[in-house]
C-alpha positions in Angstrom: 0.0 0.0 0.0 1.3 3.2 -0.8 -0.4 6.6 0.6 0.1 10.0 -1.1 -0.5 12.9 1.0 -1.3 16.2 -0.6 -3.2 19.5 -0.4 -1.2 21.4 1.7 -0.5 25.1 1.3 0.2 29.0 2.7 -3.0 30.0 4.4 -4.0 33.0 6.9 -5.4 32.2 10.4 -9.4 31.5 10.0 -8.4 29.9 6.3 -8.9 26.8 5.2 -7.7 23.7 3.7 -8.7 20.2 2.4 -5.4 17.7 2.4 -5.8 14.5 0.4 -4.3 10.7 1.2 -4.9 8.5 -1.7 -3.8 5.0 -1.5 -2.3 2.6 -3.9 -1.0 -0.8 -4.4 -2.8 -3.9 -3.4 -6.1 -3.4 -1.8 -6.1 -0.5 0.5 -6.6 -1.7 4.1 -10.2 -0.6 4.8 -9.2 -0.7 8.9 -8.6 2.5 10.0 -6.4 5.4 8.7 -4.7 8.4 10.9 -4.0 12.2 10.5 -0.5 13.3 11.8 1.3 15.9 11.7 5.1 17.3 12.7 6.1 21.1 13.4 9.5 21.6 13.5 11.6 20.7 16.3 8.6 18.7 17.8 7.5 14.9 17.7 5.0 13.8 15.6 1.7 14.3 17.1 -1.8 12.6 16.3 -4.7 14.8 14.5 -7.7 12.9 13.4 -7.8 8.8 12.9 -11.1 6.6 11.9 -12.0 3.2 12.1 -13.9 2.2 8.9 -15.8 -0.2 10.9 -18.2 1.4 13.0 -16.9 4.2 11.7 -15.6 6.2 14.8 -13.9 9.0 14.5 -11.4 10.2 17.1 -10.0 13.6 17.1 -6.9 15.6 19.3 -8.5 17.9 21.5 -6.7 20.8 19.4 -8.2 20.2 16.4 -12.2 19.2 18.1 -14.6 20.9 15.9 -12.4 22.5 13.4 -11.2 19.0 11.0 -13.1 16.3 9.9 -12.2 13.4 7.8 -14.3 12.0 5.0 -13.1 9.6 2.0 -14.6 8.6 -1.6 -14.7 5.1 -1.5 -14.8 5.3 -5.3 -11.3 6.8 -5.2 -9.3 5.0 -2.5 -9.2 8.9 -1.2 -9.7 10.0 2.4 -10.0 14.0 3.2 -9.0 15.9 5.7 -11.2 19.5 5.8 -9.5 22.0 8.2 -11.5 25.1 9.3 -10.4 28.3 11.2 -7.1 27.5 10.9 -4.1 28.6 13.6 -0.9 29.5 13.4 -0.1 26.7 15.6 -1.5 24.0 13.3 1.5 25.0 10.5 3.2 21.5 10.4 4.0 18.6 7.6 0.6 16.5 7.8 1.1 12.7 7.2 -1.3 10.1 6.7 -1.1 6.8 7.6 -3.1 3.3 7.5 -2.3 -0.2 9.4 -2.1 -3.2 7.9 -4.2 -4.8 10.6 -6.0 -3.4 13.2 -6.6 -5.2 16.8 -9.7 -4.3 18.9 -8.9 -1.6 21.2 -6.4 -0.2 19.2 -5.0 3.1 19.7 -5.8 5.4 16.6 -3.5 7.9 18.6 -0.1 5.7 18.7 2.2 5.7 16.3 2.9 2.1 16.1 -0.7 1.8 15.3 0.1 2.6 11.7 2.0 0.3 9.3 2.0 2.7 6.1 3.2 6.5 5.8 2.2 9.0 3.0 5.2 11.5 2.5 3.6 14.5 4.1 2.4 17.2 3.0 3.2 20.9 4.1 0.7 23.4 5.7 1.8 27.0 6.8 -0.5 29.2 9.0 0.2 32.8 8.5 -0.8 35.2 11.4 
C-alpha cells in the first residue's frame, strides 16, 4: 500500500484547507487510517484517525470541531477538511493506514500505523 498525501498550502489564520491521502498498491486496508502531523523541532503528534468499521472517528483535542475526515470510497481517497485554521497547526501533515488493526487499538499511537504518506506541508500565517 502506498499513501500520497497532498493538499497542503500558505493559508492565513481562520483559512482553510482540504489535504488528500490517496492509497495505492494492493487493496487498501479498509481498517482505520490516521492524520498526523510534525512542526519543527517537535515529535509527531496525532490529529484525526477513523476506524472504517463502526466508523468512529477520534480527534486531538486541538483540532475538536475544526477538521473532519471524509473519504470517496470510489477513489481510495480520504480527506482531511480543516477550518479556522491557527498559526499553531502549520506543520507537515502525514497520513497513515495499518495493515491490521486489533480491537482496542489506539488510533493515537504511532505504532498503530504500518504505512506512511510522504507528508504534505501546511503554513498558517498570522
Amino acid at each position: 500500500v502506498q499513501l500520497q498525501a497532498s493538499g497542503g498550502g500558505l493559508v492565513q489564520t481562520g483559512g482553510s484547507l482540504t489535504l488528500s491521502c490517496a492509497a495505492s498498491g494492493r487493496t487498501f486496508s479498509r481498517y482505520a487510517l490516521g492524520w498526523f502531523r510534525q512542526a519543527p523541532g517537535k515529535e509527531r503528534e496525532f490529529v484525526v484517525g477513523v476506524t472504517w468499521s463502526g466508523r468512529n472517528t477520534y480527534s486531538a483535542d486541538s483540532v475538536k470541531g475544526r477538521f473532519t475526515i471524509s473519504e470517496d470510497n470510489a477513489k481510495n481517497t480520504v480527506y482531511l477538511q480543516m477550518n479556522s485554521l491557527k498559526p499553531e497547526d502549520t506543520a507537515v501533515y502525514y497520513c497513515a493506514a495499518p495493515s491490521s488493526l486489533v480491537p482496542g487499538a489506539d488510533l493515537s499511537d504511532r505504532r498503530t500505523y504500518t504505512y506512511w504518506g510522504q507528508g504534505t506541508q501546511v503554513t498558517v500565517s498570522s
